[in-house]
Backbone as XML, in Angstrom:
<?xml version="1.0"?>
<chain id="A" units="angstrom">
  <residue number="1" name="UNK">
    <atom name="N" x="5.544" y="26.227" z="-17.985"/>
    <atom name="CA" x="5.762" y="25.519" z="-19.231"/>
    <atom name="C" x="6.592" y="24.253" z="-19.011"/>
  </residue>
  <residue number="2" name="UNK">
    <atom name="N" x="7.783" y="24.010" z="-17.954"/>
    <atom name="CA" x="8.207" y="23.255" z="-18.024"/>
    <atom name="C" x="7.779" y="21.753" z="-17.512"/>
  </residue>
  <residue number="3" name="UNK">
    <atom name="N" x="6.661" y="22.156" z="-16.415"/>
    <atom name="CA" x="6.011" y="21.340" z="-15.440"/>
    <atom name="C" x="5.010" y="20.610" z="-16.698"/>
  </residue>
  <residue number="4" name="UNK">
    <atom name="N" x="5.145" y="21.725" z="-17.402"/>
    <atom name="CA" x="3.684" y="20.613" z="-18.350"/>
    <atom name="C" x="4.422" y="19.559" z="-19.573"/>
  </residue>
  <residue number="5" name="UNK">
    <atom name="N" x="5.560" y="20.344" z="-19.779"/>
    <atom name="CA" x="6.527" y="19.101" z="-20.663"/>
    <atom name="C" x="6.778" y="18.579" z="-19.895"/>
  </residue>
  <residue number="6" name="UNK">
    <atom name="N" x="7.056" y="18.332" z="-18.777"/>
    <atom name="CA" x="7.417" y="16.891" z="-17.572"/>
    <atom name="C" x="6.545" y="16.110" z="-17.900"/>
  </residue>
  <residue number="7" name="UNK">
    <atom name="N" x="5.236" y="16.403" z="-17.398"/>
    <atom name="CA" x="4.007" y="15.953" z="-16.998"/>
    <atom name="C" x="3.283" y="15.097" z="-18.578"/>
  </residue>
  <residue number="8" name="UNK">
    <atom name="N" x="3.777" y="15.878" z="-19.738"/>
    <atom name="CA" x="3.534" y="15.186" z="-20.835"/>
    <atom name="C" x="4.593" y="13.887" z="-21.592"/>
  </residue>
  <residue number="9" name="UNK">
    <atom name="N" x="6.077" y="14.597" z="-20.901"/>
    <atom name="CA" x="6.809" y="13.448" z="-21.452"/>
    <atom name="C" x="6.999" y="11.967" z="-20.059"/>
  </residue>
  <residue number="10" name="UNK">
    <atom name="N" x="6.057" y="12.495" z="-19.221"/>
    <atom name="CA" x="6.283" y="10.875" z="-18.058"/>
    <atom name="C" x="4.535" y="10.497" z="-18.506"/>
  </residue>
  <residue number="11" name="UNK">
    <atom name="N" x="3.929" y="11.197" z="-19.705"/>
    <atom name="CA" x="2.958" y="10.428" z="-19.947"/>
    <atom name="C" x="2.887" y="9.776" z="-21.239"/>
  </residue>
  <residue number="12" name="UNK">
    <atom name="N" x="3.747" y="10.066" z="-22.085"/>
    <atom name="CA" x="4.548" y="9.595" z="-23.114"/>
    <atom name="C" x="5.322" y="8.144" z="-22.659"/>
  </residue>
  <residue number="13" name="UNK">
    <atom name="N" x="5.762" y="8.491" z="-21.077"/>
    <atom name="CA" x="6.321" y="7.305" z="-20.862"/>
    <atom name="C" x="5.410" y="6.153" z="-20.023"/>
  </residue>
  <residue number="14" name="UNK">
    <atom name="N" x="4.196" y="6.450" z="-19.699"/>
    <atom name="CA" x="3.410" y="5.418" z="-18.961"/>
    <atom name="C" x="2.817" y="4.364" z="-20.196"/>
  </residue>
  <residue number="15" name="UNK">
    <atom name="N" x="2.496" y="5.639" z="-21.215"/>
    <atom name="CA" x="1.587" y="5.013" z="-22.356"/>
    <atom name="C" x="2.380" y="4.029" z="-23.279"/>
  </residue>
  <residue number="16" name="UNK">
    <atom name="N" x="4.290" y="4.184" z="-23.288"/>
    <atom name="CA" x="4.474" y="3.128" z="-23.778"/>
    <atom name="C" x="4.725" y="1.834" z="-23.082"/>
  </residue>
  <residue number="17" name="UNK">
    <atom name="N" x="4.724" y="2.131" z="-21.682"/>
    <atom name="CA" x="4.970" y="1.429" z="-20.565"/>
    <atom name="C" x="3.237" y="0.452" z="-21.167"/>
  </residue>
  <residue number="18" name="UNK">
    <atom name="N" x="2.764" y="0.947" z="-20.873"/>
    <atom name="CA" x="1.288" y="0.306" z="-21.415"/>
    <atom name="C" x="1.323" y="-0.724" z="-22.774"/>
  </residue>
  <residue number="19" name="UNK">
    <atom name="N" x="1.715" y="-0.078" z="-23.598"/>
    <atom name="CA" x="1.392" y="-0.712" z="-24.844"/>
    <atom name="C" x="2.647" y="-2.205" z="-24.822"/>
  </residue>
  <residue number="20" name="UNK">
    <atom name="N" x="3.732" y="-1.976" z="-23.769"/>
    <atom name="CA" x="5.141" y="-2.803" z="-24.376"/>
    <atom name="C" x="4.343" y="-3.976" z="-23.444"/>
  </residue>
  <residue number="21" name="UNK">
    <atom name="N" x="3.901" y="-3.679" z="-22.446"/>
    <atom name="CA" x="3.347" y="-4.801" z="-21.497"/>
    <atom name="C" x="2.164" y="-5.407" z="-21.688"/>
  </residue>
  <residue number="22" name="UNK">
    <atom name="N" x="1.491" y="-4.996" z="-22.755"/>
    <atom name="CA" x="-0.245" y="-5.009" z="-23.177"/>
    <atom name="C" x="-1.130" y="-4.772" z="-21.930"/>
  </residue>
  <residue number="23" name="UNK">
    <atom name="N" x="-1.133" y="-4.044" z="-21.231"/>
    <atom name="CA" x="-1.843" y="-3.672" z="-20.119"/>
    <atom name="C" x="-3.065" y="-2.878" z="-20.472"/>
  </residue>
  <residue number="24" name="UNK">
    <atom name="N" x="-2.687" y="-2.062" z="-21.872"/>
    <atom name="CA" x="-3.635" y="-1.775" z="-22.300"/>
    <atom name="C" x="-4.924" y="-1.895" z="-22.034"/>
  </residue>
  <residue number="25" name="UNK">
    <atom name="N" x="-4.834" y="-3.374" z="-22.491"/>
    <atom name="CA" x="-6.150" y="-4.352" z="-22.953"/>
    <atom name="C" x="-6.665" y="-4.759" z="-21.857"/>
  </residue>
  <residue number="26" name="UNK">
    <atom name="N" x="-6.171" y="-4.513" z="-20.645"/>
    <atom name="CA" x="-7.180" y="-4.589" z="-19.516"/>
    <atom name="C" x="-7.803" y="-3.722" z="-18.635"/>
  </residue>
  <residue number="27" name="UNK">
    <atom name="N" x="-8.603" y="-4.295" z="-18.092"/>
    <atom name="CA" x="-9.737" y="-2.935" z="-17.091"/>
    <atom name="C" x="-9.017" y="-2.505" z="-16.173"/>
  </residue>
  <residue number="28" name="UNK">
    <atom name="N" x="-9.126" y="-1.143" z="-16.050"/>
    <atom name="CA" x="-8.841" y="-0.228" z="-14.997"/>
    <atom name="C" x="-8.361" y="-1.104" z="-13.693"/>
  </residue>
  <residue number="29" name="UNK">
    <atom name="N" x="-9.177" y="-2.144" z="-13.152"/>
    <atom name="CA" x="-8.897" y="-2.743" z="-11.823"/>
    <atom name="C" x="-8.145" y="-3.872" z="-11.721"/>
  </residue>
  <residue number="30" name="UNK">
    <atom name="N" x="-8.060" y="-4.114" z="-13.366"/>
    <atom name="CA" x="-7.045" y="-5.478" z="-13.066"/>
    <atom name="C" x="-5.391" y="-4.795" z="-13.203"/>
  </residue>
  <residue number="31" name="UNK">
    <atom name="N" x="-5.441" y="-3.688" z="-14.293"/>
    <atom name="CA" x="-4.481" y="-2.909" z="-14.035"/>
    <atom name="C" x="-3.503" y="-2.483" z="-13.382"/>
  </residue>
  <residue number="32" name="UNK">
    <atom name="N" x="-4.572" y="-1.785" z="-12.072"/>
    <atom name="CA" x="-4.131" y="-1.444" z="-10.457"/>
    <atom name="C" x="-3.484" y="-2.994" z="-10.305"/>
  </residue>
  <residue number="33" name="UNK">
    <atom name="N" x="-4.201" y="-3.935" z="-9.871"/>
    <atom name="CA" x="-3.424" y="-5.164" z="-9.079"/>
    <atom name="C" x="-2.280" y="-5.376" z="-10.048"/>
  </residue>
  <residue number="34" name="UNK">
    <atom name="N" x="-1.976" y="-5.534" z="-11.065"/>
    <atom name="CA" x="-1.097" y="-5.830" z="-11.739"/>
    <atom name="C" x="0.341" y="-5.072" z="-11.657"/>
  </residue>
  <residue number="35" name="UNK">
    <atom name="N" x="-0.220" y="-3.560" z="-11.325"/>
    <atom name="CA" x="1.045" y="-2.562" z="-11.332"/>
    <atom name="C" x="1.374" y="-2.602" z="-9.776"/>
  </residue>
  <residue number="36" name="UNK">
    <atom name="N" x="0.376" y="-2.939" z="-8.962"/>
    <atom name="CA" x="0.692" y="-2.970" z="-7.515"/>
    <atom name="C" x="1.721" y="-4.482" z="-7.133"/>
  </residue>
  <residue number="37" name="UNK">
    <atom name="N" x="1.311" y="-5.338" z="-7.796"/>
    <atom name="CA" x="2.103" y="-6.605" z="-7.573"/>
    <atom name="C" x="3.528" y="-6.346" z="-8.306"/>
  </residue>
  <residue number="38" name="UNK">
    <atom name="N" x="3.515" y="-5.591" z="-9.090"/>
    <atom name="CA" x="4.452" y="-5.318" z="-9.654"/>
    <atom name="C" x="5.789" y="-4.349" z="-9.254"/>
  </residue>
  <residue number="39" name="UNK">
    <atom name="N" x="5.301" y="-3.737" z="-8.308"/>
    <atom name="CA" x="5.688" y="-2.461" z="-7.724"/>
    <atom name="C" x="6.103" y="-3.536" z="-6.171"/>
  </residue>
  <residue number="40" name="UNK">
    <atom name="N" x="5.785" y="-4.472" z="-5.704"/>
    <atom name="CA" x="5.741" y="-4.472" z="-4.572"/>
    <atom name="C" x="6.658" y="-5.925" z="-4.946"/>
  </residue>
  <residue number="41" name="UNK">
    <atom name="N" x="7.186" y="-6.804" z="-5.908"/>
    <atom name="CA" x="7.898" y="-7.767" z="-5.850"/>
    <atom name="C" x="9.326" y="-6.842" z="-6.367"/>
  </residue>
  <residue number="42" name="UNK">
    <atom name="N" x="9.137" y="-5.346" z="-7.143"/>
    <atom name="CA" x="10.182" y="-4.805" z="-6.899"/>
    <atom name="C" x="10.834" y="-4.003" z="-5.823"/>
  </residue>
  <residue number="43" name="UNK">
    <atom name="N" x="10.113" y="-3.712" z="-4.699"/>
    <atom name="CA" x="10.202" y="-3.177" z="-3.304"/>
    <atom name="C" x="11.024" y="-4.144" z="-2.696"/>
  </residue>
  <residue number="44" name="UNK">
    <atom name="N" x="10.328" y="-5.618" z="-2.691"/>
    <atom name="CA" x="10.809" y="-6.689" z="-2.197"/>
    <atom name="C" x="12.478" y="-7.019" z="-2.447"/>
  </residue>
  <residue number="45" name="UNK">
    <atom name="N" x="12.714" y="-6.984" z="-4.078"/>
    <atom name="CA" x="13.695" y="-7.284" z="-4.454"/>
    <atom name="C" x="15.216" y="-6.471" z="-3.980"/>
  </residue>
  <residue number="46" name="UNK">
    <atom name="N" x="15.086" y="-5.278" z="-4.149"/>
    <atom name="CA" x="15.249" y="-3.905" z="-3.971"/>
    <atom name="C" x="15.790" y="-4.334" z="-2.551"/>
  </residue>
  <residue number="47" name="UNK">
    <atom name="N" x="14.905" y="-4.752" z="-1.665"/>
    <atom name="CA" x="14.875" y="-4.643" z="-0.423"/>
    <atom name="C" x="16.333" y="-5.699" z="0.127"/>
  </residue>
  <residue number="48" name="UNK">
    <atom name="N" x="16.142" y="-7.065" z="-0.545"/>
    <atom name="CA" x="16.555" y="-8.159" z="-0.543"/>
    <atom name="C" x="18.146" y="-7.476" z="-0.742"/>
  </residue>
  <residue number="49" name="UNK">
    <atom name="N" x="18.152" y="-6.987" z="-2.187"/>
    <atom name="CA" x="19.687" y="-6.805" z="-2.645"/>
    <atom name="C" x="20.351" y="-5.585" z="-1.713"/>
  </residue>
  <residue number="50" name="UNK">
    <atom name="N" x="19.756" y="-4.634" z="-1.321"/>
    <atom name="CA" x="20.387" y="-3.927" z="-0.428"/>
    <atom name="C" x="20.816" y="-4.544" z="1.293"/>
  </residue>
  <residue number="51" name="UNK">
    <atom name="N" x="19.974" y="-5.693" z="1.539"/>
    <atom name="CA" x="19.803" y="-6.174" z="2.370"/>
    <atom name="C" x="21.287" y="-7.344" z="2.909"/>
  </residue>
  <residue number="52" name="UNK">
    <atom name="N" x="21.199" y="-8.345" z="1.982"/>
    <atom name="CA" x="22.034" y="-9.013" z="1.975"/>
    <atom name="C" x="23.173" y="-9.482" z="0.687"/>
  </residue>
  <residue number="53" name="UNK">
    <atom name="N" x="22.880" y="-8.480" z="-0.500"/>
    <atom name="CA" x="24.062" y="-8.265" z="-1.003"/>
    <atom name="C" x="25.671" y="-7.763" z="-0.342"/>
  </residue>
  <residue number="54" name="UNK">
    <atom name="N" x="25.493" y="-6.855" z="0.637"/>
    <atom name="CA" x="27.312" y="-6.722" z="1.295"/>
    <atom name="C" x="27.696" y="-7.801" z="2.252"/>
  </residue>
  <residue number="55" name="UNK">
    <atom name="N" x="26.868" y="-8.510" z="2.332"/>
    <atom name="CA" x="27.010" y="-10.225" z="3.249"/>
    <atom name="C" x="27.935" y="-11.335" z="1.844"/>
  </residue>
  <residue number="56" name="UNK">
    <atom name="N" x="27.104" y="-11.178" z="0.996"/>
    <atom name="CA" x="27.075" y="-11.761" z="0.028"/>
    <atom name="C" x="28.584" y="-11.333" z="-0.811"/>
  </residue>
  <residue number="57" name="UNK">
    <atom name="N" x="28.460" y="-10.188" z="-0.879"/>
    <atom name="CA" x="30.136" y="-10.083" z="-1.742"/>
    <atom name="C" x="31.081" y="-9.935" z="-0.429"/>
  </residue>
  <residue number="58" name="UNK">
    <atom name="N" x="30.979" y="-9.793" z="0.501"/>
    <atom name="CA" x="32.084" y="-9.668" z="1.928"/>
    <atom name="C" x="32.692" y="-11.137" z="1.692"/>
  </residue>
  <residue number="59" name="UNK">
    <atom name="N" x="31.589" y="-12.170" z="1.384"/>
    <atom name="CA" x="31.926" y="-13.649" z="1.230"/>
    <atom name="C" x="32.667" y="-13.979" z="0.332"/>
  </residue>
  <residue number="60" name="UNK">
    <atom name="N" x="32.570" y="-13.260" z="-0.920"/>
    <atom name="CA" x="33.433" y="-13.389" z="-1.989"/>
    <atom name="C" x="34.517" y="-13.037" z="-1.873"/>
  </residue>
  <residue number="61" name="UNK">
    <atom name="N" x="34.474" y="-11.859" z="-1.525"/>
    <atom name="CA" x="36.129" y="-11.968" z="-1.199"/>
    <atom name="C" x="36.801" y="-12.421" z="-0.315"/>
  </residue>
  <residue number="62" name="UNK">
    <atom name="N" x="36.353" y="-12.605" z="0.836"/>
    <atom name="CA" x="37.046" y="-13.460" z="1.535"/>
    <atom name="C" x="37.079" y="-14.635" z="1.416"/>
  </residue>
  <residue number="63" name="UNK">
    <atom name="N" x="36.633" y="-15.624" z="0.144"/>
    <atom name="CA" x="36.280" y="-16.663" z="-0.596"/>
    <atom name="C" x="37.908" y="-16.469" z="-1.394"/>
  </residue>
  <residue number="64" name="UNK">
    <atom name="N" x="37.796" y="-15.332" z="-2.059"/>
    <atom name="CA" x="39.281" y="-15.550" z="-3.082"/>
    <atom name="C" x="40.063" y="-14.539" z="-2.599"/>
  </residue>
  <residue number="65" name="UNK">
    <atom name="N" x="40.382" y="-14.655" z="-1.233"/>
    <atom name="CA" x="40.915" y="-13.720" z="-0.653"/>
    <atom name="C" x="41.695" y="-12.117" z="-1.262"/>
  </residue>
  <residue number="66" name="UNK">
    <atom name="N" x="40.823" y="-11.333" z="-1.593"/>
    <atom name="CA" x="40.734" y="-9.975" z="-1.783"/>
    <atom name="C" x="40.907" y="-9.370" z="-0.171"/>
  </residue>
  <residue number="67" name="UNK">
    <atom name="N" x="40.275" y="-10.039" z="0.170"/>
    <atom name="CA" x="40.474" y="-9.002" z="1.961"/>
    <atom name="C" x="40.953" y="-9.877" z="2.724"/>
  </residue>
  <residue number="68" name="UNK">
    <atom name="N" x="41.212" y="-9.992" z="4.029"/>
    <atom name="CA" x="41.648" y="-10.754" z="4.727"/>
    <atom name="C" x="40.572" y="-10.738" z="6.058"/>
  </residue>
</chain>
């Protein structure tokens, strides 16, 4: 029982995911590319901020000297 309220409330959540983005209104295949480009400039990003964000604030503080 519980697997199927999961399974209904993350489809509750695709379908408004759908309607807020109007994705709706397009075909099955433009869809895919759309959620894949979408998925993959957030991989990217994701990637970026884990990447060189502790470069990035290490600078700050040693910018207004918090650390030495």
């Amino acid at each position: 029982m519980a697997l199927g309220d999961c399974w209904k409330q993350l489809s509750w959540f695709y379908y408004q995911y759908l309607l807020v983005t109007a994705l709706y209104m397009l075909e099955p295949w433009e869809r895919t590319v759309f959620n894949s480009l979408l998925i993959s400039f957030a991989g990217m990003a994701i990637y970026t901020g884990y990447v060189f964000m502790p470069q990035h604030i290490m600078a700050i503080l040693h910018y207004f000297e918090v650390i030495q």
